[in-house]
C-alpha positions as CSV (number, residue, x, y, z in Angstrom):
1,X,152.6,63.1,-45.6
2,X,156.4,62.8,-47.0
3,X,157.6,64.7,-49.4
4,X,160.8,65.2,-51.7
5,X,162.7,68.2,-52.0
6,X,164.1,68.6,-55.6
7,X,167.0,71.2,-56.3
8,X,168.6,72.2,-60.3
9,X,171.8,73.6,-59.8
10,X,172.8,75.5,-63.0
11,X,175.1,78.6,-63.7
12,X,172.6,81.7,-63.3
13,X,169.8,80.4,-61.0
14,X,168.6,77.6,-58.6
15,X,165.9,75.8,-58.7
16,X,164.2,74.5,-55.6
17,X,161.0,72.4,-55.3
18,X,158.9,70.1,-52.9
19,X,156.5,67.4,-53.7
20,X,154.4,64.9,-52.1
21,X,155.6,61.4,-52.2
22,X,152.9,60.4,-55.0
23,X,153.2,63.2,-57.0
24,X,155.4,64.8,-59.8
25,X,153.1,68.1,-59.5
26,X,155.4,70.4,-57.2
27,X,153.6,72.0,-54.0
28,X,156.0,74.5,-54.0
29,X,158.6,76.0,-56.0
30,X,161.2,79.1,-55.7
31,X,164.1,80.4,-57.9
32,X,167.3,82.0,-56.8
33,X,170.3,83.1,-58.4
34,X,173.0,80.7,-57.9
35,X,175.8,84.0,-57.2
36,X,175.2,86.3,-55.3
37,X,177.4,89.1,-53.5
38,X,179.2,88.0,-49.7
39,X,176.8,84.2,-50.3
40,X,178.6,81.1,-51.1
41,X,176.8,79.0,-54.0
42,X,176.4,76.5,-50.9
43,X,175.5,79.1,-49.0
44,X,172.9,79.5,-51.7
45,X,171.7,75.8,-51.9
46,X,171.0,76.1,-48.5
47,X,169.0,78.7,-48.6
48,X,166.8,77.7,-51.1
49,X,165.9,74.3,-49.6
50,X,164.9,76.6,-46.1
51,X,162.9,78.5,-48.3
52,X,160.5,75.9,-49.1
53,X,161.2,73.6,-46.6
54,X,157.3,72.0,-45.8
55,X,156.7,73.1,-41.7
56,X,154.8,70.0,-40.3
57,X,155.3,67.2,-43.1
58,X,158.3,64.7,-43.2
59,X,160.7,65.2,-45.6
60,X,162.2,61.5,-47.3
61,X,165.2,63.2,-49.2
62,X,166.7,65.8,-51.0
63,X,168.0,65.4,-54.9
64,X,169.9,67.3,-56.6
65,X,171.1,68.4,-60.1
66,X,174.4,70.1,-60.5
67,X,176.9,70.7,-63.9
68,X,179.8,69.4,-64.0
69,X,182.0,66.0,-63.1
70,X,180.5,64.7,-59.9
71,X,180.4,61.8,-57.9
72,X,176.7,60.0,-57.5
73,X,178.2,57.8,-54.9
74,X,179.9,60.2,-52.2
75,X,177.9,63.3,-53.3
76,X,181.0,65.4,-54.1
77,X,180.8,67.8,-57.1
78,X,184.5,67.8,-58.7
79,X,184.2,71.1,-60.3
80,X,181.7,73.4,-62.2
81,X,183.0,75.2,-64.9
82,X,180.3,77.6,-64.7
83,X,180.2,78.2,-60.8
84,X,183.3,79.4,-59.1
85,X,183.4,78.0,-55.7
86,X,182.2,74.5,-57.2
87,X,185.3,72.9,-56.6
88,X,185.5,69.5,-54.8
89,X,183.1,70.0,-53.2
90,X,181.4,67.4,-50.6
91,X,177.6,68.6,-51.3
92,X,175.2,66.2,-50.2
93,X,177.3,65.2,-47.0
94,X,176.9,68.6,-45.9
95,X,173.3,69.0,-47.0
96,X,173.1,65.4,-45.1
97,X,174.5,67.1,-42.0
98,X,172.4,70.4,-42.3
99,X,168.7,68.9,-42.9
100,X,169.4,65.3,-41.4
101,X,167.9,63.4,-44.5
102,X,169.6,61.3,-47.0
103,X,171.0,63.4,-50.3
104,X,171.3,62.4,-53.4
105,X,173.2,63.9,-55.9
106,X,173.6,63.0,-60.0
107,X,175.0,65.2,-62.9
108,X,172.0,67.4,-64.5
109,X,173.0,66.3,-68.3
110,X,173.5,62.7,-67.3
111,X,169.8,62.2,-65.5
112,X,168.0,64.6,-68.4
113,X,169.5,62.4,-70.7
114,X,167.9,59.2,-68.9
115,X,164.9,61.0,-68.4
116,X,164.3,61.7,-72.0
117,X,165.6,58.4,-72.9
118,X,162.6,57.1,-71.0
119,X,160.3,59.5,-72.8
């Protein structure tokens, strides 16, 4: 089965979720803070798509949410005024070259606001 790992970046705590392929229902879902002592907020990220990383299924892609300016197209996050260590920073290549699946990345306010939009 392929799945989708989903990720919310925001100031105080990271979201990380997977979910089958047909499905908005999460199979699994863990929360971190996004700061934490000698941990990079990447270093962060990282960890929490491990943690629920699915053993045995295929994974299609990674999205994620982050604050901030950002650019969708190269997946760099220009800064986040509410993360120190957010700054120009080239997330979803590296993501791309940690888990070897395409990354998407889009600003959180910008894809609630389509989401509700579409509500």
């Amino acid at each position: 089965m392929k799945t989708h790992i989903a990720i919310d970046v925001g100031g105080t705590q990271i979201r990380a979720a997977y979910f089958p392929e047909d499905s908005l229902t999460p199979l699994r879902v863990n929360k971190i803070p996004t700061q934490a002592e000698g941990d990079t907020p990447l270093d962060r990220i990282t960890s929490a798509i491990s943690s629920i990383w699915p053993q045995g299924e295929e994974v299609a892609a990674i999205g994620i949410v982050a604050p901030g300016p950002i650019n969708p197209y190269k997946g760099i996050i220009y800064t986040a005024p509410n993360i120190p260590g957010f700054e120009n920073l080239p997330l979803a290549p590296l993501l791309h070259e940690r888990f070897n699946v395409p990354v998407f990345l889009g600003n959180d306010a910008n894809l609630a606001a389509e989401q509700w939009g579409k509500g």
